[in-house]
VOGU-777805 format. One record per residue (C-alpha): z, y, x; residue in three letters. Coordinates in nm, 4 decimals. Layout:
<node up="Z" north="Y" east="X" res="Ala"/>
...
//
This chain:
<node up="0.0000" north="0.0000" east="0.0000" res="Unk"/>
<node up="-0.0919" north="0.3108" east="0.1178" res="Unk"/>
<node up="-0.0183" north="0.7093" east="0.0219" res="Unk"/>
<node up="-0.2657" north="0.9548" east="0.1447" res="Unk"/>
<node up="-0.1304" north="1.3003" east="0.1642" res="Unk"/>
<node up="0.0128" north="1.3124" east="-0.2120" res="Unk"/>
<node up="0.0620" north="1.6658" east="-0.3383" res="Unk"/>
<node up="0.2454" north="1.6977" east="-0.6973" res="Unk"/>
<node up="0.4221" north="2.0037" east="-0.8965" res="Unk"/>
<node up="0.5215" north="2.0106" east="-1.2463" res="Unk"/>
<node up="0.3963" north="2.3491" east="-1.3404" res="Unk"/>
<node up="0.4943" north="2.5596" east="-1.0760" res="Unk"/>
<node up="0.7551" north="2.3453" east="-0.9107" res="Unk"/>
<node up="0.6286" north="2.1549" east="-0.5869" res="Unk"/>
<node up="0.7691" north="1.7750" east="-0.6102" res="Unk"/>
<node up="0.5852" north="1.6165" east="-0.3641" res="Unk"/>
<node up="0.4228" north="1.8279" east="-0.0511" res="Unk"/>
<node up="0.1554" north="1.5941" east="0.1407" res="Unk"/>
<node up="0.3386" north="1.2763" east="0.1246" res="Unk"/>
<node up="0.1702" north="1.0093" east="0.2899" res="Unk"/>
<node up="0.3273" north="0.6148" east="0.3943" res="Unk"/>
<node up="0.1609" north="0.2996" east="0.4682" res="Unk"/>
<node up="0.3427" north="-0.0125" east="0.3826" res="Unk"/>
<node up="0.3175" north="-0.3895" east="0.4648" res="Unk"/>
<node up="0.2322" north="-0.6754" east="0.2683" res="Unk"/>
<node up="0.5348" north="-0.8392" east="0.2325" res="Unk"/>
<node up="0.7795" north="-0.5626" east="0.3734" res="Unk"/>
<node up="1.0878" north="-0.4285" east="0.2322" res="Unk"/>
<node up="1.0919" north="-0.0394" east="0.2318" res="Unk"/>
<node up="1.3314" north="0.1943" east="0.1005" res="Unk"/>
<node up="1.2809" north="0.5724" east="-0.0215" res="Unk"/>
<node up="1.6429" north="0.7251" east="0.0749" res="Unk"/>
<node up="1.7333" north="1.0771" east="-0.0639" res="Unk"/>
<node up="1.9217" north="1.2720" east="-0.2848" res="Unk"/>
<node up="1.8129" north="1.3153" east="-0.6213" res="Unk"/>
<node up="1.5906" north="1.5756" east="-0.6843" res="Unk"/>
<node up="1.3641" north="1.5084" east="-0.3242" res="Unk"/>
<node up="1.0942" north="1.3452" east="-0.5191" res="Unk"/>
<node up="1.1702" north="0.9482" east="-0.5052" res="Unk"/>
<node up="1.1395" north="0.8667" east="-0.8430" res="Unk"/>
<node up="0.7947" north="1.1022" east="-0.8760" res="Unk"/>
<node up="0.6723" north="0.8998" east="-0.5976" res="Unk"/>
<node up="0.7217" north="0.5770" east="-0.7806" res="Unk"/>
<node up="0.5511" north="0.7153" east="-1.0556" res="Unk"/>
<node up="0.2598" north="0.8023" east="-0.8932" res="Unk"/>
<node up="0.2201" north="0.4767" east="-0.7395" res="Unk"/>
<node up="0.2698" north="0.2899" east="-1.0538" res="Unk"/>
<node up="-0.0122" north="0.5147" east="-1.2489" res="Unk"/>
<node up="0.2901" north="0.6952" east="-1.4583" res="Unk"/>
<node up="0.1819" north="1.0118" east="-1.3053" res="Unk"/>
<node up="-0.1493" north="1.1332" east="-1.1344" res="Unk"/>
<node up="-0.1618" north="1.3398" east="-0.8458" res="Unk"/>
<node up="-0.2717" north="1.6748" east="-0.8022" res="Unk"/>
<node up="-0.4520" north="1.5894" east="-0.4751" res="Unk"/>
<node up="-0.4414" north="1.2914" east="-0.2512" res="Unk"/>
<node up="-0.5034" north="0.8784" east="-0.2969" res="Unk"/>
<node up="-0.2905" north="0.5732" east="-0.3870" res="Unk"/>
<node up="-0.4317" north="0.2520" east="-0.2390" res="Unk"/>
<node up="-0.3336" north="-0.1060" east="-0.3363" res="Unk"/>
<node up="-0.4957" north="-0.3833" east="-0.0445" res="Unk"/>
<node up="-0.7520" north="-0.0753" east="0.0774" res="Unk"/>
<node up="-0.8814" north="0.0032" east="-0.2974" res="Unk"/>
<node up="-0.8545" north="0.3715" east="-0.4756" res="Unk"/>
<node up="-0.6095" north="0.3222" east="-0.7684" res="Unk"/>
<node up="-0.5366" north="0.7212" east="-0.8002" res="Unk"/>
<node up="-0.7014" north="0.7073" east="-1.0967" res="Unk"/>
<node up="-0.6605" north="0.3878" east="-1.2494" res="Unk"/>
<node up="-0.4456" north="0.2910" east="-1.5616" res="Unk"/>
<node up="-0.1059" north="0.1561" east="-1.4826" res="Unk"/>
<node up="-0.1772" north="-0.1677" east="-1.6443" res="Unk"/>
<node up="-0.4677" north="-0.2169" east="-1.4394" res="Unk"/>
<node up="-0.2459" north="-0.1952" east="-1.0706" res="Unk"/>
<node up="-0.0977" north="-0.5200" east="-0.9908" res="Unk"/>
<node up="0.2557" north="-0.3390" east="-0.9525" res="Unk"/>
<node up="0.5815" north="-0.4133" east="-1.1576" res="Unk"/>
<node up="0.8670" north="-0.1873" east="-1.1856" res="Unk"/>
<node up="1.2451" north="-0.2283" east="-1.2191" res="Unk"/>
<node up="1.4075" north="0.0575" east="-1.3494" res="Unk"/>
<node up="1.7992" north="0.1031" east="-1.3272" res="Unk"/>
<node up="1.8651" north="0.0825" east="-1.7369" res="Unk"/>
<node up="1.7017" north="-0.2527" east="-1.7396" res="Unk"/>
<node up="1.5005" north="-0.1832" east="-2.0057" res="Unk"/>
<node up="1.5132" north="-0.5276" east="-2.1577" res="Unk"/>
<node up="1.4114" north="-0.5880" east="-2.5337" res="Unk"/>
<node up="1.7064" north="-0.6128" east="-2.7222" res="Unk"/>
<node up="1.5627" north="-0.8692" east="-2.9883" res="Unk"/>
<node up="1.3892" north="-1.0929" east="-2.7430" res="Unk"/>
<node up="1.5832" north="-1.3912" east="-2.5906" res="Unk"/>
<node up="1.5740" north="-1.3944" east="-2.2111" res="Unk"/>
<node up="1.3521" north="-1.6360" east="-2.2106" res="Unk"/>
<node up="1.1430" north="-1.4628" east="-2.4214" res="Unk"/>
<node up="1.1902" north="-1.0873" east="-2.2355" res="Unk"/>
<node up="1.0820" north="-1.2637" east="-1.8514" res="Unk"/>
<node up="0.7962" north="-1.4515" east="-2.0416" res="Unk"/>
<node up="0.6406" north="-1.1725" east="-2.2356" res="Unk"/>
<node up="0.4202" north="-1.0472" east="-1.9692" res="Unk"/>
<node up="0.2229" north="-1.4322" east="-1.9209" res="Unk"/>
<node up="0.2485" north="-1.4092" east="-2.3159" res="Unk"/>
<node up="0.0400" north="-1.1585" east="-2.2970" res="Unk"/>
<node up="-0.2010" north="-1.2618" east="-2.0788" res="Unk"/>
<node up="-0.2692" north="-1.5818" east="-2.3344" res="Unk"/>
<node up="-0.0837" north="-1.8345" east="-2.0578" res="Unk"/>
<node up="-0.0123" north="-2.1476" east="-2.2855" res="Unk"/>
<node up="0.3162" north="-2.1948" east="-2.4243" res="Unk"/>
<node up="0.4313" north="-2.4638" east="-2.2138" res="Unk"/>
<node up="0.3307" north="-2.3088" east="-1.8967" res="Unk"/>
<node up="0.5061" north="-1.9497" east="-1.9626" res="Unk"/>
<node up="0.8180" north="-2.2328" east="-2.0484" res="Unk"/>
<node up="0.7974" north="-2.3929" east="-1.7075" res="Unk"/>
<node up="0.7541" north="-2.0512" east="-1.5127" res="Unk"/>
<node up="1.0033" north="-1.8873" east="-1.7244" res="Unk"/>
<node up="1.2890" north="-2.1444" east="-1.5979" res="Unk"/>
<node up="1.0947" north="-2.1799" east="-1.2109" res="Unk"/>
<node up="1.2152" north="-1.7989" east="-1.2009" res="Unk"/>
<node up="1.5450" north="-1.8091" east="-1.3766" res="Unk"/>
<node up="1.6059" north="-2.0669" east="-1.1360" res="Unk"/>
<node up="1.5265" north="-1.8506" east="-0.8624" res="Unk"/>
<node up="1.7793" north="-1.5664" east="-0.9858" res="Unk"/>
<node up="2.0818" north="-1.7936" east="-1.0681" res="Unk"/>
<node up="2.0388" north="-1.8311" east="-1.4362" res="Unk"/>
<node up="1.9432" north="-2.1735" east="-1.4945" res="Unk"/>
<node up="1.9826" north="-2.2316" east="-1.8740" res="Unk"/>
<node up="2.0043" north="-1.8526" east="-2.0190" res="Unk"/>
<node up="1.6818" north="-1.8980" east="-2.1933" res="Unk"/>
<node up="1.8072" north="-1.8949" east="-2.5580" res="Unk"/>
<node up="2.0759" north="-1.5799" east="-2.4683" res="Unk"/>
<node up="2.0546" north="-1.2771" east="-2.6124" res="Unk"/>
<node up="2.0409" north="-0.8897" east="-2.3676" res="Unk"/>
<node up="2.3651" north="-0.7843" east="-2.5500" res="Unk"/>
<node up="2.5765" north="-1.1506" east="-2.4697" res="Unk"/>
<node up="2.5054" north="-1.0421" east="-2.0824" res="Unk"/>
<node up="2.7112" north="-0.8449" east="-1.8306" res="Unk"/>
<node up="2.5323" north="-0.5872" east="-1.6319" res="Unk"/>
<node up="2.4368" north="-0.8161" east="-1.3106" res="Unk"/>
<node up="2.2940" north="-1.0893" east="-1.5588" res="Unk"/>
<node up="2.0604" north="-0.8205" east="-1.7061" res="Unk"/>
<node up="1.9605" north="-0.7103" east="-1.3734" res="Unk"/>
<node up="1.9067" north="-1.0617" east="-1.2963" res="Unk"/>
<node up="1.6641" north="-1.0949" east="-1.6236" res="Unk"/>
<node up="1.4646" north="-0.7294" east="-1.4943" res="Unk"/>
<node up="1.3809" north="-0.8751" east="-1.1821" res="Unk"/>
<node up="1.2807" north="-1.2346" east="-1.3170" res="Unk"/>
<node up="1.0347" north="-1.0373" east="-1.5743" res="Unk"/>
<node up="0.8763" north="-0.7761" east="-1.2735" res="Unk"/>
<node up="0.8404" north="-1.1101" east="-1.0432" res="Unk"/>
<node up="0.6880" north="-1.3440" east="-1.3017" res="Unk"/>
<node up="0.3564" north="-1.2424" east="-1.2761" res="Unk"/>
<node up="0.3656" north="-1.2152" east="-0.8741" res="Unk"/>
<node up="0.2406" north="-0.8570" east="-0.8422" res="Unk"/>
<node up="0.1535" north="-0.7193" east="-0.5005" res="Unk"/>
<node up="0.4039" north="-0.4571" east="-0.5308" res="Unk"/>
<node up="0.7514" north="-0.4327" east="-0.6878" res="Unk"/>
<node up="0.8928" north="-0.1161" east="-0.7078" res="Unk"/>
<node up="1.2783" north="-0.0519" east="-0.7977" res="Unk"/>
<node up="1.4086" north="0.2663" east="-0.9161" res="Unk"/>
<node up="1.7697" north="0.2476" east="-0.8169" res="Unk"/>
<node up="1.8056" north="-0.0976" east="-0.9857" res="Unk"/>
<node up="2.1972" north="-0.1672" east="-0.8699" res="Unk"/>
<node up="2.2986" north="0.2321" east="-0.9576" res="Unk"/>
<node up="2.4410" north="0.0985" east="-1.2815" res="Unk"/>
<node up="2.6546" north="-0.2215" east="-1.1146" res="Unk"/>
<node up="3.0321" north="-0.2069" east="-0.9900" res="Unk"/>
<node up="3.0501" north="-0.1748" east="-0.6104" res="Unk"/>
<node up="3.1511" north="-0.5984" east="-0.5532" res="Unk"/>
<node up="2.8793" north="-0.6485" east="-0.8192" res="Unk"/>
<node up="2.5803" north="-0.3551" east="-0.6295" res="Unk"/>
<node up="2.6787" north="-0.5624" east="-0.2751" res="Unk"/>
<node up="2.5877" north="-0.9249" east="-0.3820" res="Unk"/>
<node up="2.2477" north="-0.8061" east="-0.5833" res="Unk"/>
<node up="2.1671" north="-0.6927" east="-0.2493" res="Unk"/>
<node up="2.1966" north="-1.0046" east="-0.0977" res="Unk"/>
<node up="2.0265" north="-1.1156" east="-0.3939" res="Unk"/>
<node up="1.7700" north="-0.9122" east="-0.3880" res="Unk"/>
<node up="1.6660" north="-0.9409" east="-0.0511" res="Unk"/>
<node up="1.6734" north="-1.3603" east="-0.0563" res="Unk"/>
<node up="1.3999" north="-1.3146" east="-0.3157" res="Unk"/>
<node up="1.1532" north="-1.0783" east="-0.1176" res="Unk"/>
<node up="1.1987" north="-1.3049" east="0.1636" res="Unk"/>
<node up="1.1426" north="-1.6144" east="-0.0393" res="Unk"/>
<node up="0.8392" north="-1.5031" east="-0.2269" res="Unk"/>
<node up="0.6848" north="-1.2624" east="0.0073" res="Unk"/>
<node up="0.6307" north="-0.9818" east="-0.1873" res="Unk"/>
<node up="0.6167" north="-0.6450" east="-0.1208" res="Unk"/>
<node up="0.9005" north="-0.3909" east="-0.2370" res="Unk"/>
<node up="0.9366" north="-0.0030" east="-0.2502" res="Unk"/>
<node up="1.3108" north="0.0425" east="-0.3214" res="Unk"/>
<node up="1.4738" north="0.3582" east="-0.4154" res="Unk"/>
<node up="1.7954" north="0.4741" east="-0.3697" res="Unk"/>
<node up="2.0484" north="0.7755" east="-0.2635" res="Unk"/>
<node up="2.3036" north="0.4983" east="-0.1067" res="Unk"/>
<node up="2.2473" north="0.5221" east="0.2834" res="Unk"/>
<node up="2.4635" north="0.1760" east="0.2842" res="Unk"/>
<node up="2.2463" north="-0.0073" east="0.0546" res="Unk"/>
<node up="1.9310" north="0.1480" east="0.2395" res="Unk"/>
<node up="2.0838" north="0.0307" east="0.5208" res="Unk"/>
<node up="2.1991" north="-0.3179" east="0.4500" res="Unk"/>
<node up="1.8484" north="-0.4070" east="0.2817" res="Unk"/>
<node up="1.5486" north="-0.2451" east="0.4214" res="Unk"/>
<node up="1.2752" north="-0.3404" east="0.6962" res="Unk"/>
<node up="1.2082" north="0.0160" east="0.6971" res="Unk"/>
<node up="1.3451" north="0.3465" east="0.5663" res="Unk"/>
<node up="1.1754" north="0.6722" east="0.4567" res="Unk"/>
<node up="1.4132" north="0.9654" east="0.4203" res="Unk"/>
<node up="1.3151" north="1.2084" east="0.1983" res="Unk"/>
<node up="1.4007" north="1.5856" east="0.1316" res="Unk"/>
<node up="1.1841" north="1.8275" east="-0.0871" res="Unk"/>
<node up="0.8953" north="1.6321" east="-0.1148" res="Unk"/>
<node up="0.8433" north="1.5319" east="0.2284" res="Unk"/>
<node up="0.9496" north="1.2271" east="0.4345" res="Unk"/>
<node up="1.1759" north="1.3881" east="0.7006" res="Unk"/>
<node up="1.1852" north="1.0386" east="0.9264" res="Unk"/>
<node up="1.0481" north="0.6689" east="0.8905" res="Unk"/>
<node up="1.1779" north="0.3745" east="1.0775" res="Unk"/>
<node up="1.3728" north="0.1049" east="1.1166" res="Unk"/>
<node up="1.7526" north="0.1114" east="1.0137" res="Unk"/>
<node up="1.8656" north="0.0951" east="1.3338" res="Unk"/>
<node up="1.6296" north="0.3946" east="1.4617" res="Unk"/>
<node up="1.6764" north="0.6160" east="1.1555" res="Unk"/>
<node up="2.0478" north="0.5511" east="1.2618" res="Unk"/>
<node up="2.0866" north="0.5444" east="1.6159" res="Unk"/>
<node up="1.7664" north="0.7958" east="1.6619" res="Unk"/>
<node up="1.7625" north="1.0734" east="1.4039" res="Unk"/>
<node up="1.4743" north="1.3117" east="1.4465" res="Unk"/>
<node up="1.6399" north="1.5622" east="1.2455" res="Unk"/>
<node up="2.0130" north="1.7336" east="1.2244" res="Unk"/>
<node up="1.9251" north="1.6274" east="0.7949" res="Unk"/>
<node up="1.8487" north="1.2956" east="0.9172" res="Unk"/>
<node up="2.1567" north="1.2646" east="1.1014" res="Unk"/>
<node up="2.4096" north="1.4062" east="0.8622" res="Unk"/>
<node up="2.2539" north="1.2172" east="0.5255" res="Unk"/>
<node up="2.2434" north="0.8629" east="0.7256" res="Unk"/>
<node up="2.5671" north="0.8119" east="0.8912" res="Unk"/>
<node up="2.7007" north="1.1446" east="0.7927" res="Unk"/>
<node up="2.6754" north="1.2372" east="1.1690" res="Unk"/>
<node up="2.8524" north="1.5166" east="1.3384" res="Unk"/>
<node up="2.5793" north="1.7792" east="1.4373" res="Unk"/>
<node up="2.7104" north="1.9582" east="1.8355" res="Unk"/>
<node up="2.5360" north="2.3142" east="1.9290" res="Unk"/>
<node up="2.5301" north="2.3618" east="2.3376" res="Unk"/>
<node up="2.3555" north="2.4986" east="2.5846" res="Unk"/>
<node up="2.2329" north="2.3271" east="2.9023" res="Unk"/>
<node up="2.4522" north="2.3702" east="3.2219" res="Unk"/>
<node up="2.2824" north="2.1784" east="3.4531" res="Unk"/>
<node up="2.0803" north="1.8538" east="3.4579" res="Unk"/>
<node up="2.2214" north="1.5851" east="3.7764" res="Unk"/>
<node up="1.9355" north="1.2758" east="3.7172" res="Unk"/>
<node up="1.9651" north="1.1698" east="3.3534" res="Unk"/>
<node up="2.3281" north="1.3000" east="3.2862" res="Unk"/>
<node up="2.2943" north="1.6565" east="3.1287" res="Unk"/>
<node up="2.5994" north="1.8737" east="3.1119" res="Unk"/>
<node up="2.6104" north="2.0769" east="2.8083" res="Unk"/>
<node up="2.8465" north="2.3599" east="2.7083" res="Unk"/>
<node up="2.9192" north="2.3981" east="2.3517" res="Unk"/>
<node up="2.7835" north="2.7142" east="2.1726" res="Unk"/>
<node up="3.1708" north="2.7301" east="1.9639" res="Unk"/>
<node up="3.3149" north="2.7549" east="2.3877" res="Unk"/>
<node up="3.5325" north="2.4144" east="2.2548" res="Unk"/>
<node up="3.4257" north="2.2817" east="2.5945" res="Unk"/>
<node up="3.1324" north="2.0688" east="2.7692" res="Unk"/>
<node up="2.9817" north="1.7550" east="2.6281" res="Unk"/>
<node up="2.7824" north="1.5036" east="2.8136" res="Unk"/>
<node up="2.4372" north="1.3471" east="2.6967" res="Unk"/>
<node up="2.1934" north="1.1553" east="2.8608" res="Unk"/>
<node up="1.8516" north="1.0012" east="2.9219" res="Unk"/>
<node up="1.6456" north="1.3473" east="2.7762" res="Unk"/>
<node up="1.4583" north="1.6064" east="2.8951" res="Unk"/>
<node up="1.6228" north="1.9403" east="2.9934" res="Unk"/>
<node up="1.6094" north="2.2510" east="3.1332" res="Unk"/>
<node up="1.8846" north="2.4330" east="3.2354" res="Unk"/>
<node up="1.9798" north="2.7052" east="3.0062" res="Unk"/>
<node up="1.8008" north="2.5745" east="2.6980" res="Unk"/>
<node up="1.9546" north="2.5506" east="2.3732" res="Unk"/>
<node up="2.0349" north="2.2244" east="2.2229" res="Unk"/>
<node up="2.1142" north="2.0359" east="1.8847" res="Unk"/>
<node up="2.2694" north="1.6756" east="1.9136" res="Unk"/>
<node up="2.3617" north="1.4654" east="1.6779" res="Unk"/>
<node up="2.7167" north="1.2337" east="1.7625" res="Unk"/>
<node up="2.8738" north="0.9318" east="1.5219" res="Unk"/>
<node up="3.2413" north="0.8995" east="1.4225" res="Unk"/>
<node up="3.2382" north="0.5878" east="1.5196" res="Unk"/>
<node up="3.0847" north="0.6540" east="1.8792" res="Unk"/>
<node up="3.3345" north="0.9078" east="1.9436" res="Unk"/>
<node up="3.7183" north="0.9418" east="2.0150" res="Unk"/>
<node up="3.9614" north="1.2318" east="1.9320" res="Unk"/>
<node up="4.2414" north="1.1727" east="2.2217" res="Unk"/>
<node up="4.5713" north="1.3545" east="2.2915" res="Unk"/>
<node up="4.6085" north="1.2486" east="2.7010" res="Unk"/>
<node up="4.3071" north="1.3579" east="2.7680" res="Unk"/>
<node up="4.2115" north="1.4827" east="3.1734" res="Unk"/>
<node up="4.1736" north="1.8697" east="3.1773" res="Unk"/>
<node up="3.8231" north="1.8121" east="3.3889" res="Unk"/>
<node up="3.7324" north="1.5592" east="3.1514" res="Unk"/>
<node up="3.3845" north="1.6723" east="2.9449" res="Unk"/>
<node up="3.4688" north="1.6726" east="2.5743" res="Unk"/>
<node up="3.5581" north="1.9483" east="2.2800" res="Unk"/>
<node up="3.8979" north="2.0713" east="2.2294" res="Unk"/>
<node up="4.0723" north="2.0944" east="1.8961" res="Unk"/>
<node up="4.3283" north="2.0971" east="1.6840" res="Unk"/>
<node up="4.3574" north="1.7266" east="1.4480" res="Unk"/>
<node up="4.3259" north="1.8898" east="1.0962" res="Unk"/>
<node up="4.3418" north="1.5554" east="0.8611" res="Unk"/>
<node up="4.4046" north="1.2151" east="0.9181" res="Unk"/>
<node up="4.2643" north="0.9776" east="0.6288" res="Unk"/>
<node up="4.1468" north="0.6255" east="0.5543" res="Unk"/>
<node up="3.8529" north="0.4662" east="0.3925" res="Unk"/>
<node up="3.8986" north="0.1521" east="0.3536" res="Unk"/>
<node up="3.9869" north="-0.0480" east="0.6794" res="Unk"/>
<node up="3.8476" north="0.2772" east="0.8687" res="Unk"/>
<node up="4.0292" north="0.5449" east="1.0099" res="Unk"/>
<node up="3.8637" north="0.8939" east="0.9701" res="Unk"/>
<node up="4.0311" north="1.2031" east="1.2073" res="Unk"/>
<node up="3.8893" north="1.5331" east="1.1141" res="Unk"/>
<node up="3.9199" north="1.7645" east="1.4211" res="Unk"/>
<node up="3.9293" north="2.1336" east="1.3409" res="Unk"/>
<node up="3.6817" north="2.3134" east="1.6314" res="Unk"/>
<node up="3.7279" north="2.6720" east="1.7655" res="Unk"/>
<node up="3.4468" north="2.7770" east="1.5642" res="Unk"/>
<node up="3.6367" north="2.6407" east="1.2218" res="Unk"/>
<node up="3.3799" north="2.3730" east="1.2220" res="Unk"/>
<node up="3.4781" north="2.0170" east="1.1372" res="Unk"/>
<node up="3.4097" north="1.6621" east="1.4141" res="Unk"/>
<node up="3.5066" north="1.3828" east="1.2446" res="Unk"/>
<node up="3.6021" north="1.0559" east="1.4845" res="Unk"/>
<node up="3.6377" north="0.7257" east="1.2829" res="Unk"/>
<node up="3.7536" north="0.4085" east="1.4169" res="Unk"/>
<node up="3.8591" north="0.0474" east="1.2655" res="Unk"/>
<node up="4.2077" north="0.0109" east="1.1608" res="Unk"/>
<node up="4.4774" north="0.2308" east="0.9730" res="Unk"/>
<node up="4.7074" north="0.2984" east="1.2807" res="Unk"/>
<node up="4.7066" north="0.5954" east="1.5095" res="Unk"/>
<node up="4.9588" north="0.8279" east="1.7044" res="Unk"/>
<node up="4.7526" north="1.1544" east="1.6369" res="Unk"/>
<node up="4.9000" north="1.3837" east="1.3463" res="Unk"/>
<node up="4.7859" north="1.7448" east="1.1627" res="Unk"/>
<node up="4.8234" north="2.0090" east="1.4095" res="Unk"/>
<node up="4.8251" north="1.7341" east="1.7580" res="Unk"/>
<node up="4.5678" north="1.9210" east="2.0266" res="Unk"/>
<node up="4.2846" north="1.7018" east="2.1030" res="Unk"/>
<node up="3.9852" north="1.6689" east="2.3213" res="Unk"/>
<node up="3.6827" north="1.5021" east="2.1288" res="Unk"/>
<node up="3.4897" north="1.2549" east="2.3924" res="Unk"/>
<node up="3.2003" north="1.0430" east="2.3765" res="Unk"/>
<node up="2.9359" north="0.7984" east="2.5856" res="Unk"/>
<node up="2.6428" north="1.0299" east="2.7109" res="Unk"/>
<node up="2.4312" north="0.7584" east="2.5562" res="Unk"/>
<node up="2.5533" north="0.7973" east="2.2125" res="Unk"/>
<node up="2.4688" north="1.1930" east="2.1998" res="Unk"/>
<node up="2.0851" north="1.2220" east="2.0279" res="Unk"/>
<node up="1.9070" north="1.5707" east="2.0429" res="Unk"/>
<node up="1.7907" north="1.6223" east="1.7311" res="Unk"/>
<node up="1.5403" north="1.8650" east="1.5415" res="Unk"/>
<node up="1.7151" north="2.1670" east="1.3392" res="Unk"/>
<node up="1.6016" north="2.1743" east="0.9826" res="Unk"/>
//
C-alpha cells in the first residue's frame, strides 16, 4: 500500500498536508498521534470513505483514489465494534461471504475456521449484547479477516477495553497478523501499544508524518524534540558546544545548570544544540563529584507509577528533568540538591519543532 503526497482540508481546515507512506505486504504499521493530527482522515482516505483533494492511494501498484470503497480489498475495524445487534455472531462474521453468494455450508465452515482462530470456538448462536467488550472485539476482527483482504485497517480498536483487557488483544492481535500474513494499518494515540505491536511506526502531528521507523529507532533515535517528548515522554536539554575531544562533545547547558556530555555526532564548537535524554537513561544523584558533567537541581517531586520510580528535578531555568528508575525505594526527597547525569551515548540531538 502506498500514499502519494495526500493533501486533504475540510473546507478551509488543512487535515492532511502531503502525506505520503509505503507499506509492506504483510507488515504491521502503526499511525501514532494525538487526536486531531489526521489518523483517522488517513484511514478514511485509504478505505475510499473520503477522497483526496490531490494525491494517489495505491493497493499492490494500482490507482484506487478514485475507486468505491467496496471495490478496495480493505476491511476496517473501528473502535465501537459496530456489530449488528440482531445478527448472531455467527451470522455478523459470515455476512460479508453471504454476500458474495458463498454457499451456506462453506460461510459455516469458515465462520468457525475464524472463530477458532480468535478464541471463540462455539459462540456462533450468541447474541452482540450476551458479550463483554473483548468478545465483541474478538467478533470485529473475525468479520474484517473473513474475507482475507489485503489490508486491515484498525481505528483504535482496543480504545474501548480495560487496561488488563487492551494488553492481551495486543498479543492477540498481533498472533493473527503473523499467522495469516496480512497487512495492518493500526491507529492509535497509546505510544505503549504502538510500541508493543508495530513493525513500524509513523508519528503524526498536523497532517504530516514527523518520523517513520522502527520502535526501537523512533525511540532510541528521535528526529524531532515532538518525536522525543510524545514517544517516551523524553526530557528535551538546550546547550551549547564547549569543545569537541574525538567523539565525546562537551556541552554547556543554555539554563547555566551545568555541562552535559553526548557523543558520537557532529559538532562545532560554539553551536547551539537540542538533545533529547530518557528517564530511564538518566540518574538524579545527591554524592555527586563537583567536576563531574551533569545538571544541577533541586528534587521537586518524588512519585511512582507503577513499579517505576519517577524524580522530577526542578532546573535553574524552572524547567522540569524527570529521572525514572525500577523500584519504589530511594534516599532523595523534595528540596535534596542534585546533579542530573547520564551515558554520552544515551543523549540524541534532535530537530526543534
Amino acid at each position: 500500500m502506498q500514499l502519494e503526497g495526500i493533501h486533504k482540508s475540510f473546507g478551509d481546515t488543512p487535515v492532511l498536508n502531503g502525506v505520503s507512506l509505503s507499506v509492506r505486504q504483510g507488515e504491521f504499521v502503526t499511525l501514532l498521534g494525538s487526536s486531531g493530527c489526521g489518523k483517522t482522515t488517513t484511514l478514511r482516505v485509504i478505505a475510499g470513505l473520503e477522497s483526496p483533494d490531490s494525491g494517489r492511494v495505491l493497493l499492490s501498484g494500482e490507482d484506487v483514489t478514485r475507486q468505491e470503497p467496496n471495490r478496495r480489498d480493505v476491511n476496517t475495524v473501528f473502535q465501537n465494534y459496530a456489530l449488528f445487534p440482531h445478527m448472531s455472531v455467527g451470522a455478523n462474521v459470515g455476512y460479508s461471504l453471504k454476500l458474495r453468494k458463498v454457499p451456506k455450508a462453506d460461510i459455516q465452515r469458515q465462520v468457525r475456521e475464524m472463530l477458532g482462530l480468535v478464541q471463540l470456538e462455539g459462540f456462533e448462536k450468541r447474541m452482540p449484547a450476551g458479550l463483554s467488550g473483548g468478545q465483541k472485539q474478538r467478533v470485529a476482527i473475525a468479520r474484517a479477516l473473513i474475507c482475507k483482504p489485503r489490508l486491515l485497517l484498525l481505528d483504535e480498536p482496543l480504545g474501548a477495553l480495560d487496561l488488563q483487557l487492551r494488553r492481551q488483544m495486543q498479543q492477540e492481535l498481533k498472533r493473527l497478523q503473523k499467522k495469516l500474513g496480512i497487512t495492518f494499518l493500526y491507529i492509535t494515540h497509546d505510544q505503549e501499544e504502538a510500541l508493543n505491536m508495530s513493525d513500524r511506526i509513523a508519528v503524526m502531528r498536523d497532517g504530516r508524518f514527523q518520523q517513520v521507523g522502527a520502535p526501537s529507532e523512533v525511540y532510541d533515535s528521535p528526529r524531532t524534540s515532538f518525536v522525543a517528548r510524545f514517544v517516551g515522554a523524553a526530557n528535551i536539554v538546550y546547550g551549547t558546544v564547549e569543545a569537541v575531544e574525538g567523539d565525546l562533545v562537551r556541552f554547556t547547558s543554555t539554563d547555566g545548570s551545568g555541562a552535559f556530555l553526548s557523543r558520537g555526532h557532529s559538532f562545532a564548537p560554539g553551536r547551539p544544540v537540542t538533545l533529547a535524554v530518557r528517564g530511564e537513561q538518566s540518574q538524579a544523584l545527591k554524592q555527586a563529584g563537583r567536576a563531574q558533567p551533569g545538571l544541577a537541581g533541586v528534587v521537586k517531586e518524588k512519585s511512582f507509577a507503577g513499579g517505576m520510580l519517577r524524580i522530577a528535578v526542578e532546573l535553574p531555568s524552572g524547567g522540569t528533568f524527570v529521572c525514572s528508575r525500577q523500584g519504589i525505594d530511594s534516599d532523595l526527597a523534595p528540596g535534596d540538591r542534585v546533579k542530573i547525569v547520564w551515558d554520552p551515548a544515551h543523549a540524541c540531538p534532535v530537530d526543534m519543532d
